[in-house]
N, C-alpha and C positions, 0 to 999 in steps of 0.2 A: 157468422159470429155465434159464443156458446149465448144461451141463456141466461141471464142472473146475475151475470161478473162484468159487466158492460153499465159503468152510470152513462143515467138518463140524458138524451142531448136534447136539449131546447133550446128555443130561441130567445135570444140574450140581445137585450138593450145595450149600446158600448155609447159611454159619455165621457167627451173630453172636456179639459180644462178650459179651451176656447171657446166649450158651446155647443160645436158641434156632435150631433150623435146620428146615432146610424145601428140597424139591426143586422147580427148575424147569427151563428148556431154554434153553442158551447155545451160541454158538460160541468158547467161551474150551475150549483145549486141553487145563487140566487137570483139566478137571471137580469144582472146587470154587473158593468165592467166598469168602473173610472179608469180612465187614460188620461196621461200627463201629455202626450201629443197622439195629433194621429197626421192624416195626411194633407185635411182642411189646415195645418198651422205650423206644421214639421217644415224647419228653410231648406230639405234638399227640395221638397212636393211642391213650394212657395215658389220658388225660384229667387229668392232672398238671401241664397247661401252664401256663408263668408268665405272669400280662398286665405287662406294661412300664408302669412310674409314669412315662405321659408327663406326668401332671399337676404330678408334682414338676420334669420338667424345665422347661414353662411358666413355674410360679411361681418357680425360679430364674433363668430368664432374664428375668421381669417385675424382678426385684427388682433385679439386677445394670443393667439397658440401662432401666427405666423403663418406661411405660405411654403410648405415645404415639396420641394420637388421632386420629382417619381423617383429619378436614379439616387439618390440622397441617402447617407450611411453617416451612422452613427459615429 
């Protein structure tokens, strides 16, 4: 690395919304970080995660626009 053209990396307090904090190494100057999630409260890290009713969006678009068959022409 040159000289002089590299900011300083320190170590940086990171504070989330839920609370939890935890120390890593940043070059942000004022040595702490608020975070909106991290991995203590994020639902994939939780195992709380929602799965998406694509099935419901299907059978509302089948029902709205029809069920149209593969070999099917205008």
């Amino acid at each position: 690395m040159k000289r002089e053209i590299h900011p300083e990396y320190v170590e940086t307090q990171v504070s989330c919304t839920c609370g939890a904090s935890f120390t890593t190494r940043s070059t942000i100057e004022s040595g702490s970080i608020r975070a909106d999630v991290c991995s203590e409260c994020h639902p994939f890290y939780t195992g709380k995660q929602k799965i998406l009713d694509t099935g419901g969006r299907v059978a509302r678009f089948e029902a709205r626009f029809g069920k149209a068959s593969a070999g099917s022409t205008k």
